[in-house]
Structure formats: structure tokens, C-alpha cells
C-alpha positions in Angstrom: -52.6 50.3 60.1 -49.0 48.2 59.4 -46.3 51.1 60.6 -42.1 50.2 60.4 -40.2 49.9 63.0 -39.9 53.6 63.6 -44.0 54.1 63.5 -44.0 55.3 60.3 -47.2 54.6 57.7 -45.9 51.9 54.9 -46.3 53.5 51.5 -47.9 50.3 50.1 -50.5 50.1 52.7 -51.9 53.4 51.6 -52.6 51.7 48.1 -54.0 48.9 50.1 -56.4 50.9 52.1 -57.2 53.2 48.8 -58.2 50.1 46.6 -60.0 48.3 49.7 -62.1 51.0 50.2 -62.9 52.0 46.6 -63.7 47.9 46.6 -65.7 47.9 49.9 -68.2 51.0 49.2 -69.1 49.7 46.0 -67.1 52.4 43.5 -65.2 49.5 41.8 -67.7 46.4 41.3 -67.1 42.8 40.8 -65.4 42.5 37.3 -63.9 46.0 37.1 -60.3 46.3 35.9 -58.4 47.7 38.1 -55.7 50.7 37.8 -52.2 48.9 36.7 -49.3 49.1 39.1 -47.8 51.7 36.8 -50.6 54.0 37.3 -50.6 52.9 40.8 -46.8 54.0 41.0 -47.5 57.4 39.2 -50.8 58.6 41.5 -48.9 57.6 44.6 -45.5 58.9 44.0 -44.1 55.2 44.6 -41.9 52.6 43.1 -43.8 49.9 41.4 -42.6 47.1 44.0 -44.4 48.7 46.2 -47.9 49.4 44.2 -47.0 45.6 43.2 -47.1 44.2 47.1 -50.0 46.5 47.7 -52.1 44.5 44.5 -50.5 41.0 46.0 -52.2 41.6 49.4 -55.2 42.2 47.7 -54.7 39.1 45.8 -54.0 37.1 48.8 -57.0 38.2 50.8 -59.3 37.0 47.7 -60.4 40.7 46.9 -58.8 40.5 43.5 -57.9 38.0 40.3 -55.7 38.4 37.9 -55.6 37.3 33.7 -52.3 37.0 32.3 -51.6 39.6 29.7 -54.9 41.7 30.7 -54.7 42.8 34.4 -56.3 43.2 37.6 -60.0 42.7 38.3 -62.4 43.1 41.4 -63.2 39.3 42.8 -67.1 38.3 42.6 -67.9 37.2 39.1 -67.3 33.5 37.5 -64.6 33.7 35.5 -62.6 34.0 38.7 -61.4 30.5 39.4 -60.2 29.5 36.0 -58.7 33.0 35.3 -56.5 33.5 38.5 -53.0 34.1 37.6 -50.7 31.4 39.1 -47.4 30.2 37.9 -48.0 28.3 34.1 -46.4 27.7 31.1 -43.5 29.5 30.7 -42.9 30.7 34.3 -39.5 31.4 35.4 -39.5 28.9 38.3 -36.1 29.6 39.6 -38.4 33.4 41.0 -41.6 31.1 42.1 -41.2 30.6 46.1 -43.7 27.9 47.5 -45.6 28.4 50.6 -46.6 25.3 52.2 -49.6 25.0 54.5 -51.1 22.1 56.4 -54.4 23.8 55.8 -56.9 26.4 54.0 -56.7 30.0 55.9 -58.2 33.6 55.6 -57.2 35.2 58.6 -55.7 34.7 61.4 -52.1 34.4 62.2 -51.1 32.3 59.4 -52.7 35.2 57.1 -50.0 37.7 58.4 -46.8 35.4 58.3 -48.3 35.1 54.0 -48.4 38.6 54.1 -45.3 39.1 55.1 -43.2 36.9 53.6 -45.4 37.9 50.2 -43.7 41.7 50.8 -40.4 40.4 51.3 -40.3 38.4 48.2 -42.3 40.6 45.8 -39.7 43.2 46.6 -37.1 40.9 45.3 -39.2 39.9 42.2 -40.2 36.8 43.2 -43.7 35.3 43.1 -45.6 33.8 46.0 -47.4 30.3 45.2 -49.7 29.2 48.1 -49.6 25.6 48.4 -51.7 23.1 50.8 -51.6 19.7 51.8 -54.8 19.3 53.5 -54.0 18.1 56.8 -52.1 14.6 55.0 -48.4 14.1 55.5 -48.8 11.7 52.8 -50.0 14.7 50.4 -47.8 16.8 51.8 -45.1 14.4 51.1 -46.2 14.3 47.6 -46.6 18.0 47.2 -42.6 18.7 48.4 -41.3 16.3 46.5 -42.9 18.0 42.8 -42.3 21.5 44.3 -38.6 20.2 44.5 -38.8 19.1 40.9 -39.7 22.0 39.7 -36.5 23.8 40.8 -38.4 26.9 42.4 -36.4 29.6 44.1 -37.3 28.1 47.4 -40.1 26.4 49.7 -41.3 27.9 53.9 -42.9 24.9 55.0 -45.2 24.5 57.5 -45.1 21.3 58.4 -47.9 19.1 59.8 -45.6 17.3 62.3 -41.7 17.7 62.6 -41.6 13.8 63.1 -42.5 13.4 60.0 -41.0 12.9 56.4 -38.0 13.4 57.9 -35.8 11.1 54.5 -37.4 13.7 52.3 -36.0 17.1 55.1 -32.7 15.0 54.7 -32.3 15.3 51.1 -33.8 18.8 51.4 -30.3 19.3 53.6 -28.4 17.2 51.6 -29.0 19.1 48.1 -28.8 22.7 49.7 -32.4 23.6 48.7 -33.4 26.9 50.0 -36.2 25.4 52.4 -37.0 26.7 55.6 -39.9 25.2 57.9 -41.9 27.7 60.7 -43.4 27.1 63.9 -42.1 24.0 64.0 -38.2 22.9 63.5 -36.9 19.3 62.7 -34.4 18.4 65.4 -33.0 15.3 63.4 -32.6 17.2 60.3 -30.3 20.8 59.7 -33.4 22.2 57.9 -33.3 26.0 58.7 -36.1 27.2 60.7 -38.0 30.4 61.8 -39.8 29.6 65.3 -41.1 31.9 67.6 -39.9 31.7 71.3 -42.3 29.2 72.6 -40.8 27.7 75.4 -40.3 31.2 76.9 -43.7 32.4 76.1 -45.4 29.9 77.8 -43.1 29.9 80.7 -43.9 33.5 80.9 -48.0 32.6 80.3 -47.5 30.5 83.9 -45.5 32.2 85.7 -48.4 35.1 85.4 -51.3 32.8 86.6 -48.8 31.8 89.3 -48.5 35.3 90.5 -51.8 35.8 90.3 -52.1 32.9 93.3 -52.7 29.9 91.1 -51.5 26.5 91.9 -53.5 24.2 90.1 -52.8 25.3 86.6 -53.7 23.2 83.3 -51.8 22.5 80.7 -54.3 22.1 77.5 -53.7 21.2 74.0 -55.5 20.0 71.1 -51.9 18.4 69.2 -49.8 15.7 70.9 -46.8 17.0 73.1 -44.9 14.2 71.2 -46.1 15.7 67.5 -44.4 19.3 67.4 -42.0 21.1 68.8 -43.8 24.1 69.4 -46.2 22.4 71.7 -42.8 20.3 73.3 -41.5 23.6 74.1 -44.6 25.9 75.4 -45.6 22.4 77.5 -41.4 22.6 79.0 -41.9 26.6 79.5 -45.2 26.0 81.7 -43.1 23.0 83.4 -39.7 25.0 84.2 -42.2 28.3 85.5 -44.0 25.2 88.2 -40.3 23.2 88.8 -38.8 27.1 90.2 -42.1 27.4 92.1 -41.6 24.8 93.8 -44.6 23.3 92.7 -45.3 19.8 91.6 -46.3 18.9 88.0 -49.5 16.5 88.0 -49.7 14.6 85.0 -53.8 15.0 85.6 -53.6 18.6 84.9 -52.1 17.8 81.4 -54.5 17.4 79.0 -54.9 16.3 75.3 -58.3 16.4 73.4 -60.4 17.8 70.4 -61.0 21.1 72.6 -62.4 23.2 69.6 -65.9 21.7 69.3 -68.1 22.5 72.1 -70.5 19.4 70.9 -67.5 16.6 71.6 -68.4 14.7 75.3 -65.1 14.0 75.3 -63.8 17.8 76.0 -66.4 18.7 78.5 -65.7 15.3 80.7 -62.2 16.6 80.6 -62.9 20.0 81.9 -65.4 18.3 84.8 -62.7 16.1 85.6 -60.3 19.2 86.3 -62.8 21.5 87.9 -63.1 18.9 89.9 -59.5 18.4 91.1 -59.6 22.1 92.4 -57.8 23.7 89.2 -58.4 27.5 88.7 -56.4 28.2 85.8 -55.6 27.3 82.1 -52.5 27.2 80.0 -54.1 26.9 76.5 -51.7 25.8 73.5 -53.2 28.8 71.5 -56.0 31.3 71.6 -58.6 29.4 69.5 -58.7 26.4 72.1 -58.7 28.9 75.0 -61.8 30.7 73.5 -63.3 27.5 73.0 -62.4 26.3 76.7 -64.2 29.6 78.2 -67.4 28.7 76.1 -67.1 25.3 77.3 -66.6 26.5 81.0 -69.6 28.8 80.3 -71.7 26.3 79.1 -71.2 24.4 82.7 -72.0 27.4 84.8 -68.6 28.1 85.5 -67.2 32.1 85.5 -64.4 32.8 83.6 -62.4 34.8 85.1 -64.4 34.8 88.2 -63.9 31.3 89.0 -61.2 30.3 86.3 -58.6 31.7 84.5 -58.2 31.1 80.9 -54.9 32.6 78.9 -54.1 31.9 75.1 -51.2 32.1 72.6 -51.0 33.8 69.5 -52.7 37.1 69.9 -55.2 36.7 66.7 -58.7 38.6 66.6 -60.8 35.8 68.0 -58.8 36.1 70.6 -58.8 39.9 71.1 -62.9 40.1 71.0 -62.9 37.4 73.4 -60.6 39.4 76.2 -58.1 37.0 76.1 -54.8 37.2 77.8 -52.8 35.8 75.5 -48.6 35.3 74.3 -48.4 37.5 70.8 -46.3 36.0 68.4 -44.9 38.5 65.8 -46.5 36.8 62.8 -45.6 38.8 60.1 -42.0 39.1 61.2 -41.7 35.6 61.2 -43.0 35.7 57.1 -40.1 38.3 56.1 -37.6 36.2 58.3 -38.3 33.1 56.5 -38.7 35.3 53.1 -35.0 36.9 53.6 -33.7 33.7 54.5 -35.0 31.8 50.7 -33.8 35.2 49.2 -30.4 35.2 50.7 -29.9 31.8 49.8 -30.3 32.3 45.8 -28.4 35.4 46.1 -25.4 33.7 47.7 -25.8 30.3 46.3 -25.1 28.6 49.6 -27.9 27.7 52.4 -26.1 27.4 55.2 -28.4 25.8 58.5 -29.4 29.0 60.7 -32.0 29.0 63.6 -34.2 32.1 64.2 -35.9 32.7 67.1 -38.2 35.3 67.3 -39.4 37.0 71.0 -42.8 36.9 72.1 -44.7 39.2 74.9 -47.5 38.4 76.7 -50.7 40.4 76.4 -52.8 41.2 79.2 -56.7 41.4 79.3 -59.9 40.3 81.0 -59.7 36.6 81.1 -57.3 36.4 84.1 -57.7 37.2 87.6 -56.8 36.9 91.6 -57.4 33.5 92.7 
């Protein structure tokens, strides 16, 4: 159940969980028009921005489609994908705010920062566009530069790598176009940015393990140190907590590799390698690698956390069914920050370069112990 900051139920997630259920046991079947956020507004005793961002989550998690001019209908039948509203002829693009992803997603992390951001700006009548460039900087490139054309109210980018396209982020700067990137910030570039605080989570993610009696820890990661800042900074954080321990960094225990497929030789030589070298514990860039790791460790006979420890970042549910001790990023907070920050920057006219860094907390469960 989403709450506020004071505990309190959100008024549009009781539309959420009234429509999702009336969708889930089978009272409103695929093709079925559904109430309109008027009606919505009336039965609940609620503004209409709020029965709106209740229908838009729906939209976003691919329960419902919409037809221009007719309404709201259950997702299921085939005149889905060629009838789902999205910004056409005659859209106001000036209230159209891109959201630009590296890749595909339906849940996880990446799901909540949408959702987030999606409240923030539907509140403010603005219209969410989910946008992806498939893993290419090349079409990612591509895809900036006609969202820039098109005037919209404003781009969050998540960008592939922050080494990248770096001319086009200058002109971004340049022009004062309300752009903000996430999880990643360009340090060559004043493009404003909404991060979470990596290098302190991570230094906090070591430090545990340490006090736990490790001394051999791993550092494992499935990007480049060199590629992102996110990983620069967890990889410093998991350096600075060893440097105060008076501990020596081994450039053996750092580890680069396609960790989330337990059929790749390449990831399993790499974990014999390190069992081998006597390490006991794992700093994993994020929680789907360290899930993958334990299976991996599994697969060789080895206990986790018996004989290893394992700990994650993120906090998403594959890591929260696995027992995972994990860093939580505040996901959704990080949506509305970068949300407010497009908003602000129509409203005032000026985009002035700002830096948000939100605090993280680390989240303990089964898949640490006692050496």
C-alpha cells in the first residue's frame, strides 16, 4: 500500500486497488469500458487529478488502453496496440514530458521511479511518454535529438552511459532545456541530475560485511567502473569503508563480467577463481547480479550465507524473495524529484543546474552472516 510521508493511505491508490481488483477477479473483462475519471472523482469523493494518476498507473502497468475521444478499456483484446493513446496529431507538446529508458521494464525499480514521476506530472497536467533506446547510444542519440525537436515540456533521461553523447548534453545545457538525467550524472556537462547516494550506500554495504569479520570482500559488477557513475561511486564507497579499515584493496577481488546468466563459463571461472583466493563475502552492484551470484555459488556446492556472504543494491522484489541484504534506493522519490524539477523549470522559465542526492539505508536479511 503507497502511504505519505505521515503514513497516511493516498486517495488515488484506493482507485488503484478498486479497479485492479474489479480487473483481477474477472468483474470487468478484457474490452470493458471503464468508469471515466469523472465518475471516478464523484464515487470516491476525489478531485479528478487524482482518479486521473490512479487510471495512468493502470496504464503504465499494461492493465488498461485508452482510444482518444472514447475512453478507458480493460487490456487483453486486439485492438490494443494500434488504439493506445499516445501523444498524436494535435498534442500540445509543450505538456508532453519524455521519459527515456535504456531498456523495456515491468517492474522492478525502474517501474516505481515511472510511477512516480507519472504522479507528479499528471498532477500538473502533463502527459507522461515512455520512450526507449534499446540498449544503443546511437538510438538513443537519435531519439534525444527528435524529442528536442519537438519542443516537449521536458525529457528524465536515463542514460546508457554518462560518457556518452556528451555534444548533444552540451547543447541540452546550452539551450536551457528542462532535461534531467537519473542514476547516472554527466560530470563534464551541467545537466541536472537526480542520483541516489551511491557512494555512501555501498560504503555502508562494506563496512557491514566488515563487521561481520570479513576481510576478503568482492567487489562485483556486470557494467564497467569506467562506464557510470553510479558504479564509479558504490565501487569508491566499498574502497573508502576497506582504506579506514586498514585493509588493503586487491585488484583480484574486483570483478567485471556477464554475472546474470548462470550458463556463461566466463562468470563461474570468476567466482572459482575468488573462492579460491579465500574471499567470503560479496559486494554486488545491484540485487539482480547478487541473486544470480548466490545461484551461481549454489550451483558449485557452496552455502550462502554459510560459507559466503552475498549483499545487493536496490531493494526490488527479486531481491526480497531471495533474502537478500541489500542498499534500498527510494525509487519513487527519485521519479517525483526529477518530475518537480521538469515542472519547476516551465513554470519559472529558467533551468538552473541543481544536483539531488537522495539517501539510501541498507536493508538487512538472511544472505549475510558471521565469518
Amino acid at each position: 500500500m503507497v502511504k505519505d510521508m505521515d503514513g497516511n493511505e493516498l486517495l488515488y491508490e484506493k482507485i488503484l486497488l478498486y479497479l485492479k481488483n474489479m480487473i483481477q477477479n474477472g468483474e470487468l473483462l478484457p474490452g470493458d469500458k471503464l468508469p471515466t475519471e469523472m465518475e471516478l472523482a464523484e464515487k470516491f469523493g476525489v478531485s479528478r487529478i487524482t482518479s486521473k494518476r490512479a487510471m495512468e498507473e493502470l496504464r503504465l502497468a499494461g492493465l488498461i488502453y485508452r482510444i482518444r475521444g472514447r475512453g478507458s478499456f480493460v487490456s487483453g483484446t486486439e485492438k490494443e496496440e494500434e488504439t493506445e493513446e499516445k501523444p498524436g496529431a494535435g498534442t500540445d507538446y509543450s505538456k508532453v514530458v519524455a521519459f527515456v529508458l535504456p531498456f523495456s521494464c515491468s517492474n522492478g525499480g525502474l517501474m516505481d521511479t515511472i510511477r512516480g514521476a507519472s504522479g507528479v506530472l499528471a498532477e500538473n497536467g502533463y502527459i507522461l511518454d515512455v520512450k526507449y533506446s534499446n540498449r544503443s547510444t546511437e538510438e538513443e542519440k537519435e531519439l534525444l535529438e527528435s524529442l528536442y525537436e519537438k519542443k516537449l515540456g521536458g525529457i528524465i533521461f536515463y542514460p546508457i552511459s554518462d560518457r556518452k553523447n556528451l555534444e548533444l548534453m552540451n547543447m541540452f545545457s546550452l539551450d536551457e532545456y528542462p532535461i534531467v538525467s537519473i542514476d547516472k550524472y554527466f560530470e563534464s556537462v551541467p545537466v541536472s541530475c537526480v542520483v541516489s547516494d551511491n557512494q555512501k550506500g555501498e560504503y555502508e554495504a562494506a563496512k557491514y560485511l566488515l563487521g561481520l569479520g570479513h576481510k576478503n570482500i568482492a567487489f562485483l559488477s556486470d557494467v564497467r567502473i569506467e562506464d557510470a557513475t553510479s558504479v564509479r561511486n558504490r565501487y569508491f564507497g566499498y574502497c573508502r569503508a576497506l582504506k579506514e579499515s586498514g585493509i588493503p584493496i586487491r585488484q583480484e577481488f574486483v570483478k567485471n563480467g556477464d554475472f546474470r546468466d548462470l550458463l556463461k563459463e566466463p562468470a563461474l571461472v570468476i567466482l572459482k577463481e575468488l573462492l579460491k583466493d579465500g574471499v567470503t563475502a560479496m559486494c554486488c552492484i545491484n540485487d539482480y547480479v547478487a541473486v544470480f551470484i548466490i545461484k551461481c555459488l549454489e550451483n558449485l556446492g557452496v552455502r550462502v550465507p554459510e560459507d559466503v556472504s552475498v549483499i545487493g543494491f536496490d531493494d526490488i522484489d527479486v531481491g526480497v524473495y531471495a533474502g537478500l541484504t541489500t542498499v534500498r534506493q527510494n525509487m519513487v522519490y527519485m521519479g517525483e524529484c526529477a518530475a518537480r524539477y521538469i515542472v519547476n523549470c516551465n513554470q519559472t522559465k529558467s533551468c538552473d543546474y541543481t544536483k539531488t542526492v537522495i539517501p539510501v539505508e541498507m536493508v538487512q536479511r538472511e544472505s549475510c552472516a558471521e565469518l
